[in-house]
N, C-alpha and C positions, 0 to 999 in steps of 0.2 A: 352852635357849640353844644353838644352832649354834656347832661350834668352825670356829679359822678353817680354810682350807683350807692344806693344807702349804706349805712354799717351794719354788717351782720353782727347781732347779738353770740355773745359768746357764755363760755359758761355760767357765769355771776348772773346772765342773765335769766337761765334758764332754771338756777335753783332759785331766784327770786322768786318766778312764775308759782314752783311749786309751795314758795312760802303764801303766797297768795295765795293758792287755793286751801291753804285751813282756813280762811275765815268765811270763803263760800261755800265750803261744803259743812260749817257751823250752822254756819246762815240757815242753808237750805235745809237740813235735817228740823233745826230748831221747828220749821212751820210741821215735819208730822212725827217729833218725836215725844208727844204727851199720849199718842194715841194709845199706850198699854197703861200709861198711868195716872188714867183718868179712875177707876177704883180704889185705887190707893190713895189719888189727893181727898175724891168724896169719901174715903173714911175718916181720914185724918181731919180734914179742914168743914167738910160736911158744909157745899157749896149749896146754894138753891140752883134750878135749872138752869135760871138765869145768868145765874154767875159761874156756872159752869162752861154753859156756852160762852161767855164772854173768856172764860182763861184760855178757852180756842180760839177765840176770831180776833182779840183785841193785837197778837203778836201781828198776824196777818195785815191788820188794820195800818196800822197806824205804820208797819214798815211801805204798805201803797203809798200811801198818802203823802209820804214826805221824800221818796226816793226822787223826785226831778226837782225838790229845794235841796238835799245834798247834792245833788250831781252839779249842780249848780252854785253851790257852796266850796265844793272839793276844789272845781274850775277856776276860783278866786283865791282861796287861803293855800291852795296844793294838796293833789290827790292823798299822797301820803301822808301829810299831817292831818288830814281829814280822818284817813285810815287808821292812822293811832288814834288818835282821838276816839275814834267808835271802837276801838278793840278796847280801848280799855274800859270804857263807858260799859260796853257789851260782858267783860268778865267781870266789874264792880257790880250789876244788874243781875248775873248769871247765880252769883253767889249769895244774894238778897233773893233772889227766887226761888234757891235751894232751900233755904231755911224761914219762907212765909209762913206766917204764923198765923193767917186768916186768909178766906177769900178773898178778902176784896185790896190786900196784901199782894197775893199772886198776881190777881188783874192787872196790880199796878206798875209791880216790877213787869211785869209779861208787857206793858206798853211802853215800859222803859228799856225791854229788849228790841222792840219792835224800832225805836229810838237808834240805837245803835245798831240793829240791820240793814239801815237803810242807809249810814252812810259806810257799811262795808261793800256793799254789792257793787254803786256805781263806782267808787274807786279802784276797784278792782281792776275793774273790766277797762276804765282810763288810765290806769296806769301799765296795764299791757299793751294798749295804744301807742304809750307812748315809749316804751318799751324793744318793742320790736319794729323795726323800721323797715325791716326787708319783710317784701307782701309774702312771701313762700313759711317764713319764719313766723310772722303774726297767722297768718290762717291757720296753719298747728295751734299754735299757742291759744287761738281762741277756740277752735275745737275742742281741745283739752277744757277748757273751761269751760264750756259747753256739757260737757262728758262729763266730769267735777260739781255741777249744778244739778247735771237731770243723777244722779249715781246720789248724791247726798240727799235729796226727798224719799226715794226708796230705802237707802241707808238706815232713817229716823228710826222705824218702827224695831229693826231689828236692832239699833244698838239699846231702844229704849229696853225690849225683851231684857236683852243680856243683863242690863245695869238692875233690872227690877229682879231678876232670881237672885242676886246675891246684897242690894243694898236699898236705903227706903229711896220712895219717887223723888227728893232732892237731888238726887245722885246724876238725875237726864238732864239735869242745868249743871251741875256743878263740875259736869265732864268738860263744860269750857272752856272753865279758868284755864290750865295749865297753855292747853292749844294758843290761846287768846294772849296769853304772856310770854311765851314763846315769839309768838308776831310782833308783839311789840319789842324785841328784843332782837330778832334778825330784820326785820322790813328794813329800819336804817341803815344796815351792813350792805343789805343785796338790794334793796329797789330804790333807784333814782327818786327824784322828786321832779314832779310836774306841776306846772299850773299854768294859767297864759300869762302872756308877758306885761300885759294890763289887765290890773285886778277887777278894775272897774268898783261902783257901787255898788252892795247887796240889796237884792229888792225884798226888804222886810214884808211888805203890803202883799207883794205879788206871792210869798211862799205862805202866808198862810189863806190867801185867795186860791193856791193849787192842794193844798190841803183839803178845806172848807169843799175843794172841788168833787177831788178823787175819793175822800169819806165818804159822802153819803152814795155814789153812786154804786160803789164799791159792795157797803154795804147791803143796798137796797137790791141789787141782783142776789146775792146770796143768802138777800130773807125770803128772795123768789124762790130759790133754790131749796129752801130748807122747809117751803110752804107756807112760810108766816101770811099777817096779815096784807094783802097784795093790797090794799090803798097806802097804809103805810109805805110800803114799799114801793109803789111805784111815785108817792109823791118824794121820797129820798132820790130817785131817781131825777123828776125833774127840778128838784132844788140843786141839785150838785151840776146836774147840768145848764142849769141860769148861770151860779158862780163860776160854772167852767167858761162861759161866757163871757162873762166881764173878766177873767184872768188872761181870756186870747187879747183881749181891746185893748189892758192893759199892756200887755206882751208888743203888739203891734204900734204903739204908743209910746214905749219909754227907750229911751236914747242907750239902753244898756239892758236888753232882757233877760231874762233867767231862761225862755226858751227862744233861739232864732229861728222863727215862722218861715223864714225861706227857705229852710230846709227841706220843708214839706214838697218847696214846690220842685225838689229834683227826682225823679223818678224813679232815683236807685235807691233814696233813703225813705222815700212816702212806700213804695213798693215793698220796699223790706220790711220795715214797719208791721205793713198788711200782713204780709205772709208770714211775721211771725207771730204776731196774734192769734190768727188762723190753727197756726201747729199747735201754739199754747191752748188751742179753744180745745183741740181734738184730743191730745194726749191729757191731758186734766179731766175733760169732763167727763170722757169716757174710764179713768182709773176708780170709781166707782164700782162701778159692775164689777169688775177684773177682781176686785177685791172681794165685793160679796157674793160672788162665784163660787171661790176658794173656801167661804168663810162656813158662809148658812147655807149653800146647796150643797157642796160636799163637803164640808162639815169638818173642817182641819180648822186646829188649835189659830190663834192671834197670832203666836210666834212662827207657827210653820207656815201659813198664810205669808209671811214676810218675807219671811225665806224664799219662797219658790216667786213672790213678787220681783224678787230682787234679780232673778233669774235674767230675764228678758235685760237688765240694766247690760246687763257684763257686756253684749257684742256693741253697745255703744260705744263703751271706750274706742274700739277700733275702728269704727265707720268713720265718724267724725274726721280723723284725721286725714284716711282714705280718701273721703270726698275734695276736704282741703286740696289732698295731692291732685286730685283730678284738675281741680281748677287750674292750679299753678300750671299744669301740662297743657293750657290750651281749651279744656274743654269749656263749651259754654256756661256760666255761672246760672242763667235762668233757665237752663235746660235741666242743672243738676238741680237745681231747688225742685224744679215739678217735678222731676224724677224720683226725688224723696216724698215727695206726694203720693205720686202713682205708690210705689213700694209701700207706705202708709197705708192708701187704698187697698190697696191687696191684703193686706194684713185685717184690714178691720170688716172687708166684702169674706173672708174665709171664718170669720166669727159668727156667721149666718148662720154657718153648719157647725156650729158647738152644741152640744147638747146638755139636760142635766145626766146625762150620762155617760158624756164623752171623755177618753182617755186624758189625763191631765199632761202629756205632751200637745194636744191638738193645741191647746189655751197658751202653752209656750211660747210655740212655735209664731201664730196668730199673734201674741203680744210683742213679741220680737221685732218681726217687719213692720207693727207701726210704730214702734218706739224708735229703732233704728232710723226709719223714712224719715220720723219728726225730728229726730236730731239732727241727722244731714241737714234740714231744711231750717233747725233755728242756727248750727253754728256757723254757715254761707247766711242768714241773711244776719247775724248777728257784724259777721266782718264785713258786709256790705253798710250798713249802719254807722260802724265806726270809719270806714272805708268815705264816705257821702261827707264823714262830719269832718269840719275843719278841727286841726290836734290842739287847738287851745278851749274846744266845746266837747270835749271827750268825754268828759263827765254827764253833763247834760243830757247828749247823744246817749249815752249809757243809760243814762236813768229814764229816758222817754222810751227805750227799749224794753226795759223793766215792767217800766209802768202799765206801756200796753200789753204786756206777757200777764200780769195779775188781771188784768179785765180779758183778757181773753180764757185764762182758765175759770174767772169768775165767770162768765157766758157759758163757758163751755157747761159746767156743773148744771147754771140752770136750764139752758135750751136740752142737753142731753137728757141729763136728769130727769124733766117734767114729761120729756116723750117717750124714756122710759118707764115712769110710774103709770102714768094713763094706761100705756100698753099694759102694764099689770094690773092693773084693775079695771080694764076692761075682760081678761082672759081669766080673772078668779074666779071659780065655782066656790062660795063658801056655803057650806051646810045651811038650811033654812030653820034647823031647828037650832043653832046657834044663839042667843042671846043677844038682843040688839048692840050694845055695848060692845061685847066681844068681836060682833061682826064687825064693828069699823073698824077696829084698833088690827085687825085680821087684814084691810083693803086697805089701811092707812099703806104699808112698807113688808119688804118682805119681812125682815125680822120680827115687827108685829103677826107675823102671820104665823111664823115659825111657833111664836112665845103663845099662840093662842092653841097651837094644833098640841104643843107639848103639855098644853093643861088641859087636852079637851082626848078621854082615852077612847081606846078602841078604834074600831074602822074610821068612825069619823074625821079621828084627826089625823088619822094616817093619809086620807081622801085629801084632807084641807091643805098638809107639807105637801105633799106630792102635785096637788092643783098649784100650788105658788111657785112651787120652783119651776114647773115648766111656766108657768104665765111670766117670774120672772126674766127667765131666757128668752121669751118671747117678747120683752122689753130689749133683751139685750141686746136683741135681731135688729128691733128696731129703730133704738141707738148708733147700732153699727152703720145702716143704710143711710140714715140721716148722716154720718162721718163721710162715709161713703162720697154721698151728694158734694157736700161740702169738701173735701181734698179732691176731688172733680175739679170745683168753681176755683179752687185754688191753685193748682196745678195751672189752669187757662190766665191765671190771674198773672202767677211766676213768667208766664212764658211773655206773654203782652208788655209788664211793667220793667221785670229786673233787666238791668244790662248783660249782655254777653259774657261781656269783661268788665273787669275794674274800673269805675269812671275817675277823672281826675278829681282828688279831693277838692273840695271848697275852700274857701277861706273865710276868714273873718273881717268883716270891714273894720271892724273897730281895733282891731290890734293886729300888731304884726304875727306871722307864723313862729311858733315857740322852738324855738333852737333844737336839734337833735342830737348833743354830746355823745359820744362813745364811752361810756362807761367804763373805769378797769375791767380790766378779763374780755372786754368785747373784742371783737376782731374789727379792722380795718380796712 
């Protein structure tokens, strides 16, 4: 006997979706939208280095760290109340960060936003799970979200601009209240509530054993990344990775886990996994460059820089959904993942030929196709993820997709990154009559170089700008090929691991599968 076909989601459900995405695309801004008002906190709050870098890295931190105990969390008490919960936590924190009154004030709220990022992201993305039941209808849906995450990191910089020419750096936190009370004010109206149908116990032990895990290793890559001290650094590395250890043992050992290990072993959800890490490795690590292209070699303002960054976002929106429809028609899912590869690859092999004096459509065009390819390829393997997981681990499922997306653009920053700095400091000519001091601070980064050549006059320093920028492009060559290589290996990877089609979801041994109501407004 044929069961019936799901219930199509109807409109309630579709303005739901769009109430969800203000707290992701809050979310995702919040990690780059201090990047103009970082002068204006060091005048006012007058950080040391230290704690400068810390009111950047601690939001990032601490929302890794704890997104697969919310997803885990959300799964047990219900996605939505989890989601209120952090919206509010997130706009009470938004507006303490507005108005810090010291450094170590901002650090603190900034980890208490971090706090409440982390349980908007996975319920989001499980609560359109559970949501949309027909596969034609969720694959849009997650696309769009897809489209809504990677469009709000680009977003950050630019809305930060705007809010900073007319009001002081509180203003880039305190744009969230309103959004953030808003959500808690329609979510109840339009999104169902989720969660499985056995709560189960929460494993206290285990969520701050996945903490303890994903902290330092998290960390310890992007002091790789930013050049700190590499013992430090690689010993955060293998500490986080010991407790990530005893957190699998514990995992495989308790009659009710925060993560179900046998997930792994299906190849639609390990595979997906992969290759979205992979995209997160590429399109992260390489936005570096992209930006100090714009920035220091041709020489445009912070805000215009953002501007034309944001360029490349727009044909996202429409791809994502594009590809969705592809699959729905039949075509094969790990054909179209590599295919976002290849398309990626093309994109970042045509960066080879940029130059420091090439027309600023060529950088466009070139960041277009990998931005586009890596979309297609996280929003199919993102609905493959949820697709693998059973609907009462929706949460989980979400937040281990997360979680590998931040360690793979944390990889990506540093392996990119280090193989582009080398490449520039190998191909810098710096003047010999230079000053020892100067001359490092000159091979340290391109903007050192910059800042050395603009205090050093005459021919010399015009010699030293012009040696850096091409040496940095010739970093960027190098980056790009390493990409290159890499969406290669990944593309062979999509085609080997991901399924054709849709595999039949899993389930859960421990509890039954969680009912699928038709909501008002849905169609039947």
């Amino acid at each position: 006997m044929n069961e019936p076909p799901p219930p199509l989601a109807g409109r309630r459900e579709w303005i739901g979706l769009a109430v969800l995405l203000l707290p992701l695309l809050l979310v995702s801004m919040d990690v780059s939208v201090l990047y103009f008002a970082v002068p204006f906190i060091s005048a006012d709050l007058t950080p040391t280095a230290t704690q400068q870098l810390w009111i950047f890295d601690i939001y990032g931190f601490v929302l890794a760290g704890l997104l697969i105990t919310m997803g885990a969390l959300g799964d047990r008490i219900g996605r939505r109340r989890l989601l209120l919960i952090g919206a509010t936590a997130f706009a009470l924190t938004s507006a303490a960060a507005a108005y810090a009154g010291s450094a170590e004030a901002l650090i603190a709220t900034r980890a208490l936003l971090g706090i409440g990022g982390a349980t908007l992201m996975p319920s989001t993305l499980a609560l359109i799970r559970n949501m949309f039941h027909d596969a034609k209808q969720r694959a849009t849906a997650i696309a769009v979200w897809t489209a809504a995450l990677t469009f709000g990191v680009a977003l950050g910089p630019i809305l930060s601009g705007v809010l900073l020419e007319h009001f002081w750096w509180g203003s880039v936190f305190l744009i969230n209240v309103p959004f953030m009370l808003l959500l808690v004010v329609l979510a109840p109206l339009l999104v169902p509530e989720s969660r499985r149908v056995t709560g189960g116990r929460f494993d206290l032990l285990g969520a701050v054993l996945s903490l303890a895990a994903v902290l330092p290793v998290i960390w310890g890559v992007k002091e790789f990344a930013a050049e700190g001290d590499p013992l430090l650094a690689g010993a955060a590395i293998v500490a986080g990775l010991a407790v990530g250890a005893v957190f699998l043992h514990r995992q495989r050992s308790s009659a009710d886990p925060m993560i179900d290990l046998a997930l792994f072993r299906g190849r639609a959800f390990s595979g997906a996994i992969a290759v979205n890490t992979l995209a997160m490795f590429a399109l992260v690590g390489f936005a570096i460059f992209t930006t100090q292209l714009l920035q220091t070699v041709w020489g445009m303002s912070p805000l215009e820089a953002a501007l034309w960054s944001l360029v490349p976002s727009l044909g996202v929106g429409a791809v994502a959904p594009v590809a969705a429809g592809l699959a729905q028609r039949g075509v094969p899912r790990n054909r179209l993942v590599a295919g976002g590869f290849l398309i990626a690859l093309a994109g970042f092999a045509a960066m080879t030929a940029v130059q420091a004096d090439s027309p600023l459509w060529t950088l466009m065009v070139c960041a277009a196709l990998y931005a586009c390819g890596l979309v297609v390829v996280m929003s199919l393997s993102t609905e493959l993820i949820l697709w693998a997981a059973p609907p009462e681990r929706a949460g989980a499922a979400s937040a281990l997709s997360e979680t590998a997306s931040e360690f793979g653009g944390a990889l990506g920053m540093a392996v990119l990154g280090s193989i582009g700095t080398a490449v520039f400091r190998a191909h810098l000519e710096v003047p010999s009559v230079l000053p020892g001091q100067a001359a490092d601070t000159a091979r340290e980064t391109l903007a050192g170089a910059a800042a050395v050549a603009a205090a050093t006059p005459g021919p010399l320093g015009e010699a030293l700008l012009a040696s850096a920028r091409t040496s940095f492009v010739s970093g960027l060559h190098a980056a790009a090929i390493a990409a290159v290589v890499l969406l290669l290996i990944a593309a062979a990877l999509a085609l080997i691991t991901l399924p054709s089609r849709e595999p039949a979801p899993t389930t859960d041994p421990a509890t039954a599968p969680s009912p699928h109501p038709v909501p008002q407004g849905g169609r039947r």
